[in-house]
N, CA, C and O atoms as a GROMACS GRO file, in nm:
protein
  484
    1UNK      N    1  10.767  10.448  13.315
    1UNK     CA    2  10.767  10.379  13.186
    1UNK      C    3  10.897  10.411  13.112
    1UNK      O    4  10.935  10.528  13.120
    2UNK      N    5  10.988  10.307  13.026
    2UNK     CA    6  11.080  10.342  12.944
    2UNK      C    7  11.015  10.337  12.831
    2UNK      O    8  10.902  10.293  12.810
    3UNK      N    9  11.094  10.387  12.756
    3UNK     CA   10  11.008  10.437  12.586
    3UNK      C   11  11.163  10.380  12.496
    3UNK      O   12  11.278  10.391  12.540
    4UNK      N   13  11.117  10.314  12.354
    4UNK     CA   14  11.257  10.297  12.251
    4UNK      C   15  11.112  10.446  12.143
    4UNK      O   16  10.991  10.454  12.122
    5UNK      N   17  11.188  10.495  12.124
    5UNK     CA   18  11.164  10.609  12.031
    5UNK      C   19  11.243  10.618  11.880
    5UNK      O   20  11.349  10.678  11.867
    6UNK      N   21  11.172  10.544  11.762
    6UNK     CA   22  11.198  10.535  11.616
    6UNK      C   23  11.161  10.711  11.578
    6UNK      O   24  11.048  10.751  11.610
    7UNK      N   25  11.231  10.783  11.531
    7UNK     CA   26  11.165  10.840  11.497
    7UNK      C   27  11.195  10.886  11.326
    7UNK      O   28  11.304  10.868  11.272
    8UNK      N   29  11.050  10.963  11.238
    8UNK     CA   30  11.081  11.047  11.146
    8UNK      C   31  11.131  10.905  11.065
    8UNK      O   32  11.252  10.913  11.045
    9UNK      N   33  11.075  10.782  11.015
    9UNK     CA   34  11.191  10.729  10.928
    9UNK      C   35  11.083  10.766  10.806
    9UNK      O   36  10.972  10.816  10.819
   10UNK      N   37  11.150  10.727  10.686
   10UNK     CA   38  11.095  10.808  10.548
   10UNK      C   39  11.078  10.683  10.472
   10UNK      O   40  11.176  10.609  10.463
   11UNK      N   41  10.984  10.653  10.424
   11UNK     CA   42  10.914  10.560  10.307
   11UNK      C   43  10.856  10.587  10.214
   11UNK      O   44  10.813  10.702  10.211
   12UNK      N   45  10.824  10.482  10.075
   12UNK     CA   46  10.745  10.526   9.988
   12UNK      C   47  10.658  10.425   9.970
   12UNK      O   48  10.706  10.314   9.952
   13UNK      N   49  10.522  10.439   9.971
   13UNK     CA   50  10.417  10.388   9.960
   13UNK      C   51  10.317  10.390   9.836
   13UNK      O   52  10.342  10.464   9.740
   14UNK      N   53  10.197  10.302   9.838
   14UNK     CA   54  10.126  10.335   9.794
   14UNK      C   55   9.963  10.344   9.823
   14UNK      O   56   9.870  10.313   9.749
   15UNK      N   57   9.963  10.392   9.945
   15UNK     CA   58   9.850  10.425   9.989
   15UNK      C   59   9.786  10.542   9.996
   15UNK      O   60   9.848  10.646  10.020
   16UNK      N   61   9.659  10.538   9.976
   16UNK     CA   62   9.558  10.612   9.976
   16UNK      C   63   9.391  10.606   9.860
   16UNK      O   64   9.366  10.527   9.769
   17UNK      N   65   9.319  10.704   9.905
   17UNK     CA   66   9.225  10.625   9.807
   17UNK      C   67   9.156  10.687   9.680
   17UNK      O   68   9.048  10.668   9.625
   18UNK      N   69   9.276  10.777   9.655
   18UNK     CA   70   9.267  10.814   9.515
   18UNK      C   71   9.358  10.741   9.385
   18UNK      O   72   9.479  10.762   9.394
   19UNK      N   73   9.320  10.670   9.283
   19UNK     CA   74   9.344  10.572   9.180
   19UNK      C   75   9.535  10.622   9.155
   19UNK      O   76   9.621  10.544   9.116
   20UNK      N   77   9.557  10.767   9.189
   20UNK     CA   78   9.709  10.834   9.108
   20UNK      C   79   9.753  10.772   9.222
   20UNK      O   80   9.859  10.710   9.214
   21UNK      N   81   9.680  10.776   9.353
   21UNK     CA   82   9.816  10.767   9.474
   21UNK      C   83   9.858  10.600   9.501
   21UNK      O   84   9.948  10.550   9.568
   22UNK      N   85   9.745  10.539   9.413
   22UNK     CA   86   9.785  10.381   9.420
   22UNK      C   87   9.882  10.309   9.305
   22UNK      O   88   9.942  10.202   9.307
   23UNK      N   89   9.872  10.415   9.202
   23UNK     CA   90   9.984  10.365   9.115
   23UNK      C   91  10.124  10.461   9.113
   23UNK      O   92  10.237  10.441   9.070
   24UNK      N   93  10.077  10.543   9.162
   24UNK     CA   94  10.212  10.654   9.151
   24UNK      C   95  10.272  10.668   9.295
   24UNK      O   96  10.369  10.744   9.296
   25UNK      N   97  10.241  10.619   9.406
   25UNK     CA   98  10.246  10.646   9.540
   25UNK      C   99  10.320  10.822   9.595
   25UNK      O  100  10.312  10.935   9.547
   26UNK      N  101  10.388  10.765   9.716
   26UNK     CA  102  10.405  10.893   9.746
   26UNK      C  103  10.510  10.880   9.826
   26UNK      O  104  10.566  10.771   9.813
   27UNK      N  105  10.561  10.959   9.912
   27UNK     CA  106  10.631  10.964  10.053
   27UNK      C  107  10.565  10.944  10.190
   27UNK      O  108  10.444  10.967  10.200
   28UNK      N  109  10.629  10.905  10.289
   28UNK     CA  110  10.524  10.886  10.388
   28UNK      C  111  10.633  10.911  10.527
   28UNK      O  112  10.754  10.897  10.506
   29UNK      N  113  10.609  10.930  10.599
   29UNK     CA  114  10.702  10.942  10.751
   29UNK      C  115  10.653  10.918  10.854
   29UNK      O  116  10.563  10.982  10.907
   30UNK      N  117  10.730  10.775  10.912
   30UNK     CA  118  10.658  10.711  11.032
   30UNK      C  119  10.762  10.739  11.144
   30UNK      O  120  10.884  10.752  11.131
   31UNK      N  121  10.690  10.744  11.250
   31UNK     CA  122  10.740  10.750  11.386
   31UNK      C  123  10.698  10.662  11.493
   31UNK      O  124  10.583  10.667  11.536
   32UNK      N  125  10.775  10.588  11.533
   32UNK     CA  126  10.698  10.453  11.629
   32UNK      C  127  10.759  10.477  11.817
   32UNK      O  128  10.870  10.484  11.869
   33UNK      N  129  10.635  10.480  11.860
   33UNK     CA  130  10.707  10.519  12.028
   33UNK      C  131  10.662  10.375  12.110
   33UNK      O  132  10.545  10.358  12.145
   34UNK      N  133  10.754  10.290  12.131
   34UNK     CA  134  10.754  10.133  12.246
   34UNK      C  135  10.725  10.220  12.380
   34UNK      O  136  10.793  10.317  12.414
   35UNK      N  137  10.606  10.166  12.454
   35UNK     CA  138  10.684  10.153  12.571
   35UNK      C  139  10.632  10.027  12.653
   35UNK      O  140  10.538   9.948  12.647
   36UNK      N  141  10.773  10.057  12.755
   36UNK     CA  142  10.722   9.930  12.840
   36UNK      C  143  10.753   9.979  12.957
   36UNK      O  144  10.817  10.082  12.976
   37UNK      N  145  10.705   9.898  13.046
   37UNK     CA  146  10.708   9.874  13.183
   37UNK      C  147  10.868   9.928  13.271
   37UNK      O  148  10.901  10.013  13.354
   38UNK      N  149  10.934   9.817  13.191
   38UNK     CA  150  11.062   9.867  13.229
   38UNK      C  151  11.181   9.745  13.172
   38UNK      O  152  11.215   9.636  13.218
   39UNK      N  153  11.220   9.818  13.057
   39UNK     CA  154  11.335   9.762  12.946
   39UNK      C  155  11.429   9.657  13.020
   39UNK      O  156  11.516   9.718  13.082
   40UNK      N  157  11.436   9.552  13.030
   40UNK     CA  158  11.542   9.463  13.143
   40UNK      C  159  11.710   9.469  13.085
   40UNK      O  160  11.811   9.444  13.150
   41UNK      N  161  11.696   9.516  12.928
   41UNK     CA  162  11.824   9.561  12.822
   41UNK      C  163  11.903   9.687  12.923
   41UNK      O  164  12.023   9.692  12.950
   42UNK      N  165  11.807   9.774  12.961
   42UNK     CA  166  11.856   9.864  13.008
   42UNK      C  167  11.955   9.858  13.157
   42UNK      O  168  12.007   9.959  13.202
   43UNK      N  169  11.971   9.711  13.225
   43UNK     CA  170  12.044   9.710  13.315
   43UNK      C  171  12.107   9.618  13.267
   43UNK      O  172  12.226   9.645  13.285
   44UNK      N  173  12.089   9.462  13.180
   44UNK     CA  174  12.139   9.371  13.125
   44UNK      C  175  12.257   9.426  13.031
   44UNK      O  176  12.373   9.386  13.033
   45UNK      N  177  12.197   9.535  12.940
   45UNK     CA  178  12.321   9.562  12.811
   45UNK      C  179  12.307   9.440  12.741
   45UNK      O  180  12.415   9.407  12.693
   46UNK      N  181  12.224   9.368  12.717
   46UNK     CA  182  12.234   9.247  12.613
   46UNK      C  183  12.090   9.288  12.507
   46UNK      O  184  11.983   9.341  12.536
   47UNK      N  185  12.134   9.248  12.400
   47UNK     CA  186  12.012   9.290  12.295
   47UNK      C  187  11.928   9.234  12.300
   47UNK      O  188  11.823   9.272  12.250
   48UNK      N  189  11.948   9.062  12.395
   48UNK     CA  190  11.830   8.964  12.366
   48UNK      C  191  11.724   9.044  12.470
   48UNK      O  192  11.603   9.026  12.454
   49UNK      N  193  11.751   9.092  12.528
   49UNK     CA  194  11.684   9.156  12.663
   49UNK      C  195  11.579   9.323  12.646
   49UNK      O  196  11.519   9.389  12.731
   50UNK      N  197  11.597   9.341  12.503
   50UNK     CA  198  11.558   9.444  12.423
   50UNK      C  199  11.446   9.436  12.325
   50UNK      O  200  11.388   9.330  12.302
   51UNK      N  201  11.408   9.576  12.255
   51UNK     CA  202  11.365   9.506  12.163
   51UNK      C  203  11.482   9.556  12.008
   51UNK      O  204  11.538   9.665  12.002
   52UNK      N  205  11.490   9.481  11.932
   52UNK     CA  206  11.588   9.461  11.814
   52UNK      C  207  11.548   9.585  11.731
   52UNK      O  208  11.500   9.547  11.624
   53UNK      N  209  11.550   9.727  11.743
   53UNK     CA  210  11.502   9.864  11.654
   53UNK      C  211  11.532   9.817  11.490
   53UNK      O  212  11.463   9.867  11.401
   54UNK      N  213  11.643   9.717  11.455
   54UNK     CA  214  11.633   9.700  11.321
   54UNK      C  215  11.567   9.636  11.280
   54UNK      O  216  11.542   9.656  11.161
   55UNK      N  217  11.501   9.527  11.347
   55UNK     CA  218  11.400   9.417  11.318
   55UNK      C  219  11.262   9.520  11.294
   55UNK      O  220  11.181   9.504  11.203
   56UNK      N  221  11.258   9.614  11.385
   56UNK     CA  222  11.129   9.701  11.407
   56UNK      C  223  11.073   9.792  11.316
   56UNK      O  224  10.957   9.832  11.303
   57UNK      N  225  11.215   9.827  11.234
   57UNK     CA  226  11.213   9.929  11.141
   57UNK      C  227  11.166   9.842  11.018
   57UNK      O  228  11.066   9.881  10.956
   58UNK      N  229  11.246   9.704  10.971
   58UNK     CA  230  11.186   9.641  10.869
   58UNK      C  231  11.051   9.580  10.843
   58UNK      O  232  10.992   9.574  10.735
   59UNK      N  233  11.009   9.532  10.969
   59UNK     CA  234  10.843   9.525  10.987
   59UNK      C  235  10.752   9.644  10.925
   59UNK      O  236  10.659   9.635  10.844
   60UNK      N  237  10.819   9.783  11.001
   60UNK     CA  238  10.726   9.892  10.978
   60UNK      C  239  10.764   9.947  10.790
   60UNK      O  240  10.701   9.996  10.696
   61UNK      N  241  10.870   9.912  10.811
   61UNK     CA  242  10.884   9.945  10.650
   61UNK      C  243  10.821   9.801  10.528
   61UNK      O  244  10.824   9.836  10.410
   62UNK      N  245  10.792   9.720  10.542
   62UNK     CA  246  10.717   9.605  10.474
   62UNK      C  247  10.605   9.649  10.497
   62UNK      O  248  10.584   9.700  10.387
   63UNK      N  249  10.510   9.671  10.560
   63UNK     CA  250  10.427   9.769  10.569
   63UNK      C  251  10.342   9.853  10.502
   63UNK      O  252  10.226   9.857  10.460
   64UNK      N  253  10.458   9.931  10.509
   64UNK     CA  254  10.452  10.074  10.466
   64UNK      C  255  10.457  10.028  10.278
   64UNK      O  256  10.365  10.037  10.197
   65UNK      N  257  10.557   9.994  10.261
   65UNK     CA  258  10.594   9.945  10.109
   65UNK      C  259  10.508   9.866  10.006
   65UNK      O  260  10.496   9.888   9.886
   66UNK      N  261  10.442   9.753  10.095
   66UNK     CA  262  10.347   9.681  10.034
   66UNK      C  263  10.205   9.679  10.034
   66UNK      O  264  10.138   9.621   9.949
   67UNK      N  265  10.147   9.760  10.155
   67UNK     CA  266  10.021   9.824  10.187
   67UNK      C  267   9.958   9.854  10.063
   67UNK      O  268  10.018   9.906   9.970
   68UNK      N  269   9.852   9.826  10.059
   68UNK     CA  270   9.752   9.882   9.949
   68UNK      C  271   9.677   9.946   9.992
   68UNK      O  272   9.644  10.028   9.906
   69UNK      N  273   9.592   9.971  10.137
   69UNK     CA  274   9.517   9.989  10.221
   69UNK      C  275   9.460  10.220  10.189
   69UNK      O  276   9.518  10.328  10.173
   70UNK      N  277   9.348  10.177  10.197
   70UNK     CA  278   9.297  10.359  10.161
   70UNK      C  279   9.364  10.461  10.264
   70UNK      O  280   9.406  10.566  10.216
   71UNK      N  281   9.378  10.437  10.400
   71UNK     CA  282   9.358  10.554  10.510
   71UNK      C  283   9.512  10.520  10.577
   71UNK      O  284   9.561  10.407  10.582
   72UNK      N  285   9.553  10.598  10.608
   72UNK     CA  286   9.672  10.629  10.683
   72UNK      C  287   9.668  10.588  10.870
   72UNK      O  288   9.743  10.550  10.960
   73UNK      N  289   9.499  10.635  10.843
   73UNK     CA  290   9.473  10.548  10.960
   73UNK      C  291   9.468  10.394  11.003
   73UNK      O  292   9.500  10.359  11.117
   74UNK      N  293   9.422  10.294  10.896
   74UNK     CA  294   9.448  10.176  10.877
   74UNK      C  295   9.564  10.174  10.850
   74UNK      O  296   9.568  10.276  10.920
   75UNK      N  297   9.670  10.160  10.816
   75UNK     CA  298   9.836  10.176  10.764
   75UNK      C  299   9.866  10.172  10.943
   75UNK      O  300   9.927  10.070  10.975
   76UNK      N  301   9.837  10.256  11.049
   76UNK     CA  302   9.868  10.304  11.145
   76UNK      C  303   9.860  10.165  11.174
   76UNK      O  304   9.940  10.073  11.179
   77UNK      N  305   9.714  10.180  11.193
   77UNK     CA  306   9.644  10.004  11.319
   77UNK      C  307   9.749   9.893  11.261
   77UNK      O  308   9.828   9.849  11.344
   78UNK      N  309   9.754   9.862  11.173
   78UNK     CA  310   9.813   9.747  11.101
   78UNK      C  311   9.997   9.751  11.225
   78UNK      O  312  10.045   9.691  11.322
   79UNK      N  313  10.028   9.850  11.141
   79UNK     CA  314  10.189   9.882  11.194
   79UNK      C  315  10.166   9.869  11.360
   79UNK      O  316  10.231   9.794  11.432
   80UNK      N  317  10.084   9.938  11.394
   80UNK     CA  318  10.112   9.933  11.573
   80UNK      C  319  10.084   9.749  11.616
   80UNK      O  320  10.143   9.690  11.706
   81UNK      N  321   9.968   9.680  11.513
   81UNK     CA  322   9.965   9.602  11.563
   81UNK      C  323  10.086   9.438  11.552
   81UNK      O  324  10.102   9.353  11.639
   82UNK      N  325  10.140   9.447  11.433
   82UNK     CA  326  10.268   9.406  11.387
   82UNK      C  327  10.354   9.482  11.509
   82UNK      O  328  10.386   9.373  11.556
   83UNK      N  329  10.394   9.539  11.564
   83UNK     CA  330  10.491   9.580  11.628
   83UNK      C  331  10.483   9.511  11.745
   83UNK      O  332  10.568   9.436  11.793
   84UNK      N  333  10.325   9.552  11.809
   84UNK     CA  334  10.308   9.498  11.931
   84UNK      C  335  10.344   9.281  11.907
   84UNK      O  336  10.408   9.216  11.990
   85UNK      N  337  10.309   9.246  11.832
   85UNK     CA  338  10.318   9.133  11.792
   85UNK      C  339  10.502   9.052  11.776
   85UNK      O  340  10.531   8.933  11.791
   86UNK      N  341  10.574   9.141  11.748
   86UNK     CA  342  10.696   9.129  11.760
   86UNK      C  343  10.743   9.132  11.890
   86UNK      O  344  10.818   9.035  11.890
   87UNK      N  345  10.748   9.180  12.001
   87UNK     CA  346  10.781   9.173  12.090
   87UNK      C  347  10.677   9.146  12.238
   87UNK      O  348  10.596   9.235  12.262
   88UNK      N  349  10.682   9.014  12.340
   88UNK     CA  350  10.620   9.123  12.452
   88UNK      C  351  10.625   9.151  12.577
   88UNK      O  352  10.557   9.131  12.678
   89UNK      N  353  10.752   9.217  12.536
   89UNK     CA  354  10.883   9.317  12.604
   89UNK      C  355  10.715   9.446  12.611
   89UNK      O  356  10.667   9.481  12.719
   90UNK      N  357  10.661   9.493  12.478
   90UNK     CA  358  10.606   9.609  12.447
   90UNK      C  359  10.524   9.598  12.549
   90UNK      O  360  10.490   9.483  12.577
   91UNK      N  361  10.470   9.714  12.634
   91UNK     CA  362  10.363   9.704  12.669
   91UNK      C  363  10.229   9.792  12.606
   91UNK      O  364  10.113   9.762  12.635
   92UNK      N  365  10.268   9.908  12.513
   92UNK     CA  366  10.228   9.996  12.432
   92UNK      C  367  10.339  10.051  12.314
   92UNK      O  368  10.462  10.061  12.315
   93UNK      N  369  10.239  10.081  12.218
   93UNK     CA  370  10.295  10.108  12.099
   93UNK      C  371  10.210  10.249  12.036
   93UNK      O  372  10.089  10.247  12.016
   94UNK      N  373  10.293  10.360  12.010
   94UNK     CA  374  10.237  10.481  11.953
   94UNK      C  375  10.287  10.485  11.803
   94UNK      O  376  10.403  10.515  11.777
   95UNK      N  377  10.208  10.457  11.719
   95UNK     CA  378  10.241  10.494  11.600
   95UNK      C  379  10.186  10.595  11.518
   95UNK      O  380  10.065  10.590  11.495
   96UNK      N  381  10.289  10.731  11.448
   96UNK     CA  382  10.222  10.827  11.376
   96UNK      C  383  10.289  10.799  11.222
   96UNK      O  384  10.405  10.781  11.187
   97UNK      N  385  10.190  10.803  11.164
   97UNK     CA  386  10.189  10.809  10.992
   97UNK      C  387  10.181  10.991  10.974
   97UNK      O  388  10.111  11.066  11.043
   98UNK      N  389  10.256  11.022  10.883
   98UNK     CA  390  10.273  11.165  10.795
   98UNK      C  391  10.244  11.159  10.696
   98UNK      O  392  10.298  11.069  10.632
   99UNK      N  393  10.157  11.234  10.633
   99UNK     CA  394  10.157  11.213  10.450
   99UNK      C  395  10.138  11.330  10.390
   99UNK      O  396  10.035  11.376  10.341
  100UNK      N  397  10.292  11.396  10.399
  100UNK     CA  398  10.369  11.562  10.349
  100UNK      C  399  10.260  11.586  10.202
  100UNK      O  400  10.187  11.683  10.182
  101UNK      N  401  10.277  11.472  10.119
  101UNK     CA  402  10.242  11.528   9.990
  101UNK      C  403  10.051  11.492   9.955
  101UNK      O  404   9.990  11.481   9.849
  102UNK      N  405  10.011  11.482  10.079
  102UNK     CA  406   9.861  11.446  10.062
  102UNK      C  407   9.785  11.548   9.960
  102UNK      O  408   9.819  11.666   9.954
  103UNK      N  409   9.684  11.497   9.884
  103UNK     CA  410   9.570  11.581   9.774
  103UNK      C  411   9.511  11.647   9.830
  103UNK      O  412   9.389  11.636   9.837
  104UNK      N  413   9.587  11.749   9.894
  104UNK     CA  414   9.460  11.844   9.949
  104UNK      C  415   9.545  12.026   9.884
  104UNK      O  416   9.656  12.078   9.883
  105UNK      N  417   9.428  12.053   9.848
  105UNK     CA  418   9.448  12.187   9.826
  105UNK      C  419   9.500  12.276   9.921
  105UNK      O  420   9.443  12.276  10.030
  106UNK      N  421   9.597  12.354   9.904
  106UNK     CA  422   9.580  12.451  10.016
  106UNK      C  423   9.781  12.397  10.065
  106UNK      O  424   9.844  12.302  10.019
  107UNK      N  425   9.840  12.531  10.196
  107UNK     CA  426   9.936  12.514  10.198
  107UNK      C  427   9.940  12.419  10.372
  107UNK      O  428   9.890  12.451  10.480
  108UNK      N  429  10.005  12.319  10.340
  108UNK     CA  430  10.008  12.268  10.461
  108UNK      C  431  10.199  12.210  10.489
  108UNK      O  432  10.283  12.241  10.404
  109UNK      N  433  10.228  12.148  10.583
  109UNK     CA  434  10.328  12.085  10.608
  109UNK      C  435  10.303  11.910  10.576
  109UNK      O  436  10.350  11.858  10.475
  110UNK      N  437  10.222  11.832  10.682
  110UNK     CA  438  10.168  11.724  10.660
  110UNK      C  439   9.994  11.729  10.707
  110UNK      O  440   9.921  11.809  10.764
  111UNK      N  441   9.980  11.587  10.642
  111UNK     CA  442   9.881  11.538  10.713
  111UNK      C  443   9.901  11.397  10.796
  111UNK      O  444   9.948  11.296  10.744
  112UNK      N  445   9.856  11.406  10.934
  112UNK     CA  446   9.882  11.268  11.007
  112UNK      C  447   9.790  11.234  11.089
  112UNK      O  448   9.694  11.303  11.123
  113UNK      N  449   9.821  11.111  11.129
  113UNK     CA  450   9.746  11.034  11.232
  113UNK      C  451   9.808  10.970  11.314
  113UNK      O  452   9.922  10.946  11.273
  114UNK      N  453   9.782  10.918  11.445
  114UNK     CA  454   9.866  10.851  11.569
  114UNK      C  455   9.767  10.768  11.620
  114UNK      O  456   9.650  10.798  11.645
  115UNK      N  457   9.830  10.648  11.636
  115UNK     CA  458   9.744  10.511  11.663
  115UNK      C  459   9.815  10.476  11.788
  115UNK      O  460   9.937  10.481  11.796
  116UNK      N  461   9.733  10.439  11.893
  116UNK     CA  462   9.814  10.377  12.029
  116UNK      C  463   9.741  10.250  12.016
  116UNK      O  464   9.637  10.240  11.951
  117UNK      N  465   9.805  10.141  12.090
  117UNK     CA  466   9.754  10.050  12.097
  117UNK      C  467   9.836   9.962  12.253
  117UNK      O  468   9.955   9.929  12.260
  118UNK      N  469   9.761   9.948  12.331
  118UNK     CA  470   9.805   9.833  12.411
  118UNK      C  471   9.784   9.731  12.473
  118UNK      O  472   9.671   9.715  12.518
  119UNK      N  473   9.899   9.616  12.499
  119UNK     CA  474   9.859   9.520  12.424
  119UNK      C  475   9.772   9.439  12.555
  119UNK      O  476   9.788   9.443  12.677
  120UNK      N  477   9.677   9.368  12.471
  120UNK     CA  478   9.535   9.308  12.537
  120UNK      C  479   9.431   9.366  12.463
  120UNK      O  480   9.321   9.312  12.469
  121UNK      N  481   9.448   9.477  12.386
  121UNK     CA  482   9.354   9.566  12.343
  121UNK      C  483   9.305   9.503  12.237
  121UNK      O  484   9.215   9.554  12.171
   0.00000   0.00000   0.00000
């Protein structure tokens, strides 16, 4: 399998399903892992033969930006499934949502989730 690997990009949202995190949002950090079968870009060198990572990033960031949606886990499904939908070059799509500044008491780094999806699924 070849893999295109997004990683760590940084957004601000407003999801979740407490009333502050829908008007005040937050930070969020997505990481998106393609894979396919086998990239035809990768012997071609032509972009049409690829998939376009800037096209990929603005999908996942429209998303991310305009989402109203409660769970980070829905945010996930949505994004993996928009992705898979853009290309189908994809044959799978791993997407992880981060949410560093989540309402939870206590000392943590993040909280996340990882959505696979492939496609037929």
């Amino acid at each position: 399998m070849d893999h295109i690997v997004m990683s760590q990009m940084d957004f601000y949202g407003y999801i979740g399903c407490l009333p502050e995190e829908k008007e005040k949002g937050q930070p969020f950090i997505v990481s998106c892992d393609m894979a396919f079968e086998k990239i035809p870009g990768a012997v071609t060198d032509r972009l049409e033969d690829t998939v376009d990572y800037s096209a990929v990033y603005e999908i996942i960031k429209a998303e991310v930006t305009t989402s109203k949606c409660n769970l980070i886990e829905h945010l996930a499904y949505e994004i993996a499934g928009k992705v898979l939908d853009y290309s189908n070059l994809i044959d799978s799509v791993k997407i992880t949502v981060s949410k560093p500044e989540a309402p939870v008491e206590g000392s943590f780094k993040t909280m996340l989730t990882e959505i696979t999806r492939k496609r037929g699924e």
